[in-house]
MIRO-264958 format. One line per 3 residues: their letters; for each residue x, y negated, z negated of N, C-alpha, C. Coordinates in steps of 0.02 Angstrom, whole numbers, plus 32768, in hexadecimal, padded with zeros to 4 digits. Atoms other than C-alpha are relative to their C-alpha. Example, Ala and Ser with C-alpha at 12.3 -4.5 7.8 and 13.67 -1.06 7.14 Angstrom:
// MIRO-264958
as> 802D:803B:8000:8267:80E1:7E7A:802D:7FC4:8000 ~ 7FD6:803B:8003:82AC:8035:7E9B:7FD9:7FC9:7FDB
//
This chain:
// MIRO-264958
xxx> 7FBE:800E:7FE6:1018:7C9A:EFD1:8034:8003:7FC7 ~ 7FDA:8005:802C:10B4:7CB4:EF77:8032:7FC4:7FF7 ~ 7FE2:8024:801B:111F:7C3D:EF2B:8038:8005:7FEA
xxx> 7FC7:7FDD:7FF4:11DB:7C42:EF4D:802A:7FB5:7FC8 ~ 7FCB:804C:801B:125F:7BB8:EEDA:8025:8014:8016 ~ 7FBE:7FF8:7FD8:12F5:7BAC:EF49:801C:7FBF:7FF0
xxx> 7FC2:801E:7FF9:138D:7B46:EF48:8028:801A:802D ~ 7FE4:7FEC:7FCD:13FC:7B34:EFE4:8038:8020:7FF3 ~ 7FE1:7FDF:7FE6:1469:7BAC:F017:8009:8041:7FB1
xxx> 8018:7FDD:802A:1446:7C09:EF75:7FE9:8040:8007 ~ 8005:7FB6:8003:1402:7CC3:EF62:7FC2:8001:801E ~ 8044:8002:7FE3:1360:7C89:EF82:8001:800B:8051
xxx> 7FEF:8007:7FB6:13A5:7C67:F049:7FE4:8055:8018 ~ 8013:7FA8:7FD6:138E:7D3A:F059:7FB1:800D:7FF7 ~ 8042:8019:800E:12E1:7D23:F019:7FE3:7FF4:803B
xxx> 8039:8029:7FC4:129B:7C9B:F09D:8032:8024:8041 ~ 7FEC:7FDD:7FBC:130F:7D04:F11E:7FDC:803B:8018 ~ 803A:7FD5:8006:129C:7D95:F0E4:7FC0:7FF2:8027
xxx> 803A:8013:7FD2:1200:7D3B:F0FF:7FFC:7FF2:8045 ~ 7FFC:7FFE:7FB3:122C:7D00:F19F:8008:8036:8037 ~ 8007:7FD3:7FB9:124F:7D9F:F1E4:7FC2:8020:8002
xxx> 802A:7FDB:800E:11C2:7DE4:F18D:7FAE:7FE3:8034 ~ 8046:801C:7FF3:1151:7D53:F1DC:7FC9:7FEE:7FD5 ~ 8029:800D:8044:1107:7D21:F12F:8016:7FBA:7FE5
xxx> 800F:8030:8025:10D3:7C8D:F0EF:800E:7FF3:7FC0 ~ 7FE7:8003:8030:110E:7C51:F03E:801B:7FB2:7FFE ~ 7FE9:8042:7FF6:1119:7BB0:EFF2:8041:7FEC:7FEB
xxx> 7F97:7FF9:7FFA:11D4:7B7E:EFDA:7FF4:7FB0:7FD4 ~ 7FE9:803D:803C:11F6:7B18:EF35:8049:7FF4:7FE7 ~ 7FB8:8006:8004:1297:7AC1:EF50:8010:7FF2:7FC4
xxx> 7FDD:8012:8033:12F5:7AA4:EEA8:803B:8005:8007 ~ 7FBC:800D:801F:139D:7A58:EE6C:8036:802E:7FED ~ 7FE0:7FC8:8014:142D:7AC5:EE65:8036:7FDB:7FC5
xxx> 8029:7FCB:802F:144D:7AFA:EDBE:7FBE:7FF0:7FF0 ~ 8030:8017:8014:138F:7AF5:ED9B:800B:8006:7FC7 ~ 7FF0:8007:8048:13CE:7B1D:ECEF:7FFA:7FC0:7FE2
xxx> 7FDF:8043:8000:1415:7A8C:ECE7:7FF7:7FCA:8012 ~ 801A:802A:7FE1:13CB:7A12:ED58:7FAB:7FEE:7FFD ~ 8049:7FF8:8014:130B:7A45:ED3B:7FEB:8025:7FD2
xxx> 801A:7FF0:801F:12F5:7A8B:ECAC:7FCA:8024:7FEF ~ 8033:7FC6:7FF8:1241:7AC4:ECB0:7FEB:802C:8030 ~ 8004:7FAF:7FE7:1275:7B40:ED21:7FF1:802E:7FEC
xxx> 7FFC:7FD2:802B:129A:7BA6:EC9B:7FC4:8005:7FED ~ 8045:7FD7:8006:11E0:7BC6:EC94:7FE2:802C:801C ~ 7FED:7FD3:7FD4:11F2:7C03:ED1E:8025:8047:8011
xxx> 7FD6:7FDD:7FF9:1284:7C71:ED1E:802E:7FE8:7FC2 ~ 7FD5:7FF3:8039:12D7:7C86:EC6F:8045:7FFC:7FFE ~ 7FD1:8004:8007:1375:7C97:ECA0:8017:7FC0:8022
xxx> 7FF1:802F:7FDB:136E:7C03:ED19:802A:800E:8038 ~ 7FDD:8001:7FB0:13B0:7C4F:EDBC:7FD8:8011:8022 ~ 802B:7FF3:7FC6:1378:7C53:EE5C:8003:8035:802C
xxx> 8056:8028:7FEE:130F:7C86:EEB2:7FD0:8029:7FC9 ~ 8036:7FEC:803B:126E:7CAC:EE4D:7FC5:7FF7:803A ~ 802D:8012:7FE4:11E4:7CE5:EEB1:7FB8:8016:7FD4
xxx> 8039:7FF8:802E:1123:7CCB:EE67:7FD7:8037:8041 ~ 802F:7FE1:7FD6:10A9:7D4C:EEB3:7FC5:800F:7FCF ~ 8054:7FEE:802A:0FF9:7D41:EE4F:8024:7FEC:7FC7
xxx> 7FE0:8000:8028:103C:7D6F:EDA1:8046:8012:8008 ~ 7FB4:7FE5:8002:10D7:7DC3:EDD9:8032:7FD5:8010 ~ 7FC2:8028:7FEB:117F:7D68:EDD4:803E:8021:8002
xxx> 7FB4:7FFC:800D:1226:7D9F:EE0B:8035:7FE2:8023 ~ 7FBD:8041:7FF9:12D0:7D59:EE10:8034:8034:8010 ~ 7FC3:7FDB:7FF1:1340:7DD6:EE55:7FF6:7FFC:804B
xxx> 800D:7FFC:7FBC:1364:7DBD:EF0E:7FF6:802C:803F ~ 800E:7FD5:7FE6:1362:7E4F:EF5D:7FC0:8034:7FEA ~ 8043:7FE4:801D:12D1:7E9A:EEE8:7FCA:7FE3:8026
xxx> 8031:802E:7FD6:127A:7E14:EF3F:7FF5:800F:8030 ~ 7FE6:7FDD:7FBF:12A1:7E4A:EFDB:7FE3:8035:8011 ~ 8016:7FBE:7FF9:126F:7EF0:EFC5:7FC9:8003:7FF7
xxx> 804E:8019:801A:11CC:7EC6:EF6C:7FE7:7FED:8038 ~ 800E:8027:7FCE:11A8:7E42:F006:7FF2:8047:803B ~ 8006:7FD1:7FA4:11BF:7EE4:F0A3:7FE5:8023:7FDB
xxx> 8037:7FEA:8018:1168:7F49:F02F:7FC0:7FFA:7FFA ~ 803F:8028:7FF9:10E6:7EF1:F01D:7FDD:7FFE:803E ~ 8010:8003:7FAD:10D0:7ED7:F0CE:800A:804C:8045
xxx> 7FE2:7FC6:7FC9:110B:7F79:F11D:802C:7FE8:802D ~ 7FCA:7FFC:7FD5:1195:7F43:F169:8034:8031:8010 ~ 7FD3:7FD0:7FF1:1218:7F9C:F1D5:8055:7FE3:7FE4
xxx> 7FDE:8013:8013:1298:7F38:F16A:8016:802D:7FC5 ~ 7FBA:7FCD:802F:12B1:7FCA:F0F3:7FEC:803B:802E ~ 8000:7FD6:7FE1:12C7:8076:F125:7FED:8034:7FCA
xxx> 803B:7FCA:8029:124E:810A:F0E5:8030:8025:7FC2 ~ 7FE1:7FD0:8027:127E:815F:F041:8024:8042:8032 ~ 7FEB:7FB2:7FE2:1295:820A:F0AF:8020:7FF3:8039
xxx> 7FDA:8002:7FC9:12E7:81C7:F13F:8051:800C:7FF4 ~ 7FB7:7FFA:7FFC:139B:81F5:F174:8041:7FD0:7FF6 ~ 7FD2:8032:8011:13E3:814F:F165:7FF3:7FE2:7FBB
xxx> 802E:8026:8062:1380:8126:F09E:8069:7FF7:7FE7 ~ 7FC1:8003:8027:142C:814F:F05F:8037:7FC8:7FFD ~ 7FD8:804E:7FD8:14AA:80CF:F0C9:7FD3:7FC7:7FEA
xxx> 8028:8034:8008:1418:8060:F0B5:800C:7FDF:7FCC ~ 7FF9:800B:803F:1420:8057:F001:8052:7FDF:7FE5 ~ 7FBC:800C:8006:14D4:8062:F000:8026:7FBE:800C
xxx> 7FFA:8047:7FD4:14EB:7FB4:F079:7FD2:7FE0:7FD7 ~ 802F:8036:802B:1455:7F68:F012:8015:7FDB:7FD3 ~ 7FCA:801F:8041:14C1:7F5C:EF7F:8042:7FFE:8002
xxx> 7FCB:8021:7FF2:154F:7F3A:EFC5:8012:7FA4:7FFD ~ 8003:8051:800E:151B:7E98:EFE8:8027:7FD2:7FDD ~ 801C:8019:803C:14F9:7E64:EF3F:8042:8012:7FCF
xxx> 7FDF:7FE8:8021:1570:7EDA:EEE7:8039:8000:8005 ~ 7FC0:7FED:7FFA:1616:7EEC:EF3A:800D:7FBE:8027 ~ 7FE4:8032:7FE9:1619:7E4B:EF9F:7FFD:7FC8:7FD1
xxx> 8004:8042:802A:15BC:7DCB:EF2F:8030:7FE6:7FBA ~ 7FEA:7FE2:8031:1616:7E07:EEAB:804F:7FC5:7FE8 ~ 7FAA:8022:7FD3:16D5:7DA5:EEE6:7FD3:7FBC:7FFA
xxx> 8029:8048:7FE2:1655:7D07:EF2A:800C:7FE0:7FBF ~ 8020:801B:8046:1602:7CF6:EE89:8043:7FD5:7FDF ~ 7FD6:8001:8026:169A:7CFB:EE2A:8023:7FB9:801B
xxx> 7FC5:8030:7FF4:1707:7C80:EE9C:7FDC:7FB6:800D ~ 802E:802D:800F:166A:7C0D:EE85:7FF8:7FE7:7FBC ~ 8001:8010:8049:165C:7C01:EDD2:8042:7FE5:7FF1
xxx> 7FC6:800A:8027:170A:7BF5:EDAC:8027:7FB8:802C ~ 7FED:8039:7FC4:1733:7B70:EE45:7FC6:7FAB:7FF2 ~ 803A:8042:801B:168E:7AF1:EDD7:801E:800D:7FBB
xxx> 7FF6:7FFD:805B:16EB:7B09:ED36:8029:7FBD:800C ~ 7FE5:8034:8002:1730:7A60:ECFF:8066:8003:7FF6 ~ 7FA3:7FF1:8005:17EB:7AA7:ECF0:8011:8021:8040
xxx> 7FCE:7FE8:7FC0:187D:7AB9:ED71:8034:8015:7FDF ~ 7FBE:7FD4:802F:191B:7B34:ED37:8011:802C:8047 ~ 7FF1:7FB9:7FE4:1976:7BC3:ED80:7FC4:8035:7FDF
xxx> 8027:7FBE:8014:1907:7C3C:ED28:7FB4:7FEE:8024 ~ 802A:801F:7FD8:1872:7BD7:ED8A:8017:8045:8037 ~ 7FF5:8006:7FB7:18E5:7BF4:EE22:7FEE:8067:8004
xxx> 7FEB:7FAE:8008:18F7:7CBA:EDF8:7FB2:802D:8002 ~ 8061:7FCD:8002:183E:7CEF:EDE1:7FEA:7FF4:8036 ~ 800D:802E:7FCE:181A:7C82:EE77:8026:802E:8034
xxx> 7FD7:7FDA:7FC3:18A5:7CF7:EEEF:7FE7:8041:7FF5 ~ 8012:7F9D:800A:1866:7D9F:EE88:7FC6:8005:802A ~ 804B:7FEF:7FDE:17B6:7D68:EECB:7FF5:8015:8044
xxx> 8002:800B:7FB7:17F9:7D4E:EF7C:8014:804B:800C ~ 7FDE:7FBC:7FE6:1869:7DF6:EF85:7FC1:8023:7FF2 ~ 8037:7FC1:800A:17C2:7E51:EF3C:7FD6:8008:802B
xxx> 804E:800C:7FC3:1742:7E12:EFC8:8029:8013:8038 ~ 7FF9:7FE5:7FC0:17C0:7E3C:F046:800C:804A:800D ~ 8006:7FB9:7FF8:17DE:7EE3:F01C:7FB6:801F:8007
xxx> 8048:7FD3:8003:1724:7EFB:EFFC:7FE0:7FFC:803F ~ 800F:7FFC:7FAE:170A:7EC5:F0BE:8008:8029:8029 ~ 7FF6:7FD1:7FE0:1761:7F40:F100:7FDE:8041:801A
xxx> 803E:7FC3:7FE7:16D3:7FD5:F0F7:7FC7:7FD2:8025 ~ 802D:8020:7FC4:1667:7F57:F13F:8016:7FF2:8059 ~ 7FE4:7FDD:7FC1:16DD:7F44:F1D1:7FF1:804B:8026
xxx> 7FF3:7FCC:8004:16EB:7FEC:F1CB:7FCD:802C:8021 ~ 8047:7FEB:7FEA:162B:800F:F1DD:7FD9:7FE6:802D ~ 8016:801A:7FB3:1601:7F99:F275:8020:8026:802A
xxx> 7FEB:7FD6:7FC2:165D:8010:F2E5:7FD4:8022:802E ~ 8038:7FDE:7FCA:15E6:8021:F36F:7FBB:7FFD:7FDF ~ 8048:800E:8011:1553:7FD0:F30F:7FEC:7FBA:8007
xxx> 801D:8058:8003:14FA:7F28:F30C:7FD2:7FF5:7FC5 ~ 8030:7FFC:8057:1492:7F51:F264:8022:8039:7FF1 ~ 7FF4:7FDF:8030:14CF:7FA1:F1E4:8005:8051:7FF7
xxx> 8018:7FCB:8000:145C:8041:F1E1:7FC2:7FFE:8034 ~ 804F:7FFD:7FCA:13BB:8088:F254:8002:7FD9:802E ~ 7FFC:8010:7F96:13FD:802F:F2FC:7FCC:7FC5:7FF9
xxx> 801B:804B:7FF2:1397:7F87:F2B8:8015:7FE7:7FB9 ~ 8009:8021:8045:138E:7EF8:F22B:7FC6:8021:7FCE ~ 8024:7FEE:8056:1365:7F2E:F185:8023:7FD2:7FC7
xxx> 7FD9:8024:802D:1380:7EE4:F0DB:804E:800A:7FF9 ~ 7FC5:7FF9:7FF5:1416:7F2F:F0DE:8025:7FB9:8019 ~ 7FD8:8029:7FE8:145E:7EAA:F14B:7FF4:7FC1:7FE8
xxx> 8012:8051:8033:13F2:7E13:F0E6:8037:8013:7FE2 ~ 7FDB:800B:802B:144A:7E45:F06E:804E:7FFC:8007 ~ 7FCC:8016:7FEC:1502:7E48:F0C0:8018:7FC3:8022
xxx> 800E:804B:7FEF:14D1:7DB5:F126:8020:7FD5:7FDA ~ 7FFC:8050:802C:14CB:7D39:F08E:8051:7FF4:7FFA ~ 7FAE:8010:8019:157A:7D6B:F045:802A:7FE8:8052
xxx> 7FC5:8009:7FC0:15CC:7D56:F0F1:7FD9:7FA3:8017 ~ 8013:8041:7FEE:156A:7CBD:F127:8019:7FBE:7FB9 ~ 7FC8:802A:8028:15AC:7C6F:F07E:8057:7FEC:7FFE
xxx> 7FBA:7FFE:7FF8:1667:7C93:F0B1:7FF5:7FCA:802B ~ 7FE9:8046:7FC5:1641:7C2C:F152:7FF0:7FBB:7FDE ~ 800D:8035:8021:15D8:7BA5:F0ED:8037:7FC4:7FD4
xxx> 7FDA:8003:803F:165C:7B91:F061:8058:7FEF:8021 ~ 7FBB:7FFE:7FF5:1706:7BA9:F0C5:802B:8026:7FEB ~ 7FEE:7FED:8037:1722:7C30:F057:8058:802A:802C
xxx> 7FBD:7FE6:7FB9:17EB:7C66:F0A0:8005:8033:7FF6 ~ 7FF1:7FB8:7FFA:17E1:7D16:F0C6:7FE7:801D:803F ~ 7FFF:8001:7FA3:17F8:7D66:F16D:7FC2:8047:8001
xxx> 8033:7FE6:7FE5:1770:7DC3:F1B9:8005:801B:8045 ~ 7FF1:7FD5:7FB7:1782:7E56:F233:7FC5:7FDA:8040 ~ 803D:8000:7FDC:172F:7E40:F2D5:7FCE:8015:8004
xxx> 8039:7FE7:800F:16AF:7EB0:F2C9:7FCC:7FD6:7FD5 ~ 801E:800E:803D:167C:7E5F:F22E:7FE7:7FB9:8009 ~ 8004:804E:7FE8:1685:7DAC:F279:7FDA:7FF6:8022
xxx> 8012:7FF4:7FB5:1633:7DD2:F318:7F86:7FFF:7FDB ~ 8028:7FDF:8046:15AF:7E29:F28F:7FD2:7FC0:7FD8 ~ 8009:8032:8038:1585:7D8B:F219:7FF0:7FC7:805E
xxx> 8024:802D:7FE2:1574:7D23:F2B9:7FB6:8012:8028 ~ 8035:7FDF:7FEB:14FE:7D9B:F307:7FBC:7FEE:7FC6 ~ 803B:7FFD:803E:1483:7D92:F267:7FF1:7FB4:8004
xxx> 8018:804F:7FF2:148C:7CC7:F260:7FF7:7FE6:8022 ~ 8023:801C:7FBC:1452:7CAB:F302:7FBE:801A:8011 ~ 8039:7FDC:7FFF:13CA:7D1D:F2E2:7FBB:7FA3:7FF4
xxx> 8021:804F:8026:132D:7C8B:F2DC:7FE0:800C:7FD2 ~ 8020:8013:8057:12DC:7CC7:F23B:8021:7FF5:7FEB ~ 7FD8:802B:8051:138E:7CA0:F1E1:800A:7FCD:8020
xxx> 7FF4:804D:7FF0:13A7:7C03:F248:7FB5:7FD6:7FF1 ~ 8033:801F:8010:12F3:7BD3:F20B:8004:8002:7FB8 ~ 7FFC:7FF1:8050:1311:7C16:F152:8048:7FB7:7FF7
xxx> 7FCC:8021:8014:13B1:7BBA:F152:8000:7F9F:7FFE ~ 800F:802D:7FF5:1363:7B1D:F197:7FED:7FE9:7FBE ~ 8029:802E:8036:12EF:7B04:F0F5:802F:7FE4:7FC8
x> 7FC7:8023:804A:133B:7A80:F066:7FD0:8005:7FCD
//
């Protein structure tokens, strides 16, 4: 069995949303968010001290969507889509979107919103973050037009991975407006019951 360290609502969340769709077992080792910081011999774990860090035998990795991919791999799942297929490309494209073009804004208006200082120049990185995530919504709008997943007419990582960032906007309150499509979109996925079971675990 593998061996997942999560912290709620964390990166790990696309992880045990994984397993659950995957139908896989995995034991789920809650830790303290920062484990840096809060548990320490994490970092035996995972070096850099972020989450998630999954153990499989000898192998350990800590990137969340690597995980991900590793995990339906592993299993043959229809959660990715074949090197040679017609949609690999979009696939890829939406995969790292996620991670890359949404988390990207999140991250940022997270770190800088736990720093012990308040200023205008606070306030200013803090509005760049907001104007950047809403422009970067827009091709996602853009690309639900007459879909309900992403790519290949079902769930794939693809949408784990868009999922998280959007399910953190609702979590968080984060203020930025959200087409319908896109809204409609993000509630569709969290009603799904593997992420209302992933989302359940503390």
């Amino acid at each position: 069995m593998v061996t997942l360290y999560h912290a709620p609502n964390a990166r790990s969340l696309r992880v045990l949303w994984a397993l659950e769709e995957l139908g896989v077992t995995a034991e789920v080792k809650t830790v303290p968010f920062p484990p840096r910081v809060k548990q320490p011999d994490y970092l035996a774990v995972s070096p850099a001290g972020t989450i998630p860090a999954l153990v499989d035998g000898d192998r350990v990795l800590t990137e969340s969507l690597a995980i991900c991919e590793y995990l339906a791999a592993k299993h043959g799942s229809p959660l990715l889509v074949a090197t040679d297929a017609p949609e690999r490309p979009p696939f890829l494209e939406w995969l790292w979107y996620g991670e890359s073009t949404l988390m990207t804004p999140i991250s940022r208006m997270g770190r800088v919103s736990s720093l012990p200082v308040r200023g205008e120049a606070i306030d200013v990185v803090l509005a760049d973050a907001r104007d950047s995530l809403t422009v970067r919504l827009k091709s996602l709008e853009q690309r639900l037009e007459g879909r309900d997943f992403l790519v290949a007419g079902r769930l794939t990582l693809a949408d784990i991975s868009v999922g998280y960032p959007l399910h953190l906007i609702a979590v968080f309150g984060i203020d930025v407006p959200l087409g319908t499509r896109t809204r409609g979109y993000r509630e569709h996925l969290r009603t799904r019951p593997a992420f209302v079971r992933a989302a359940a675990i503390k």
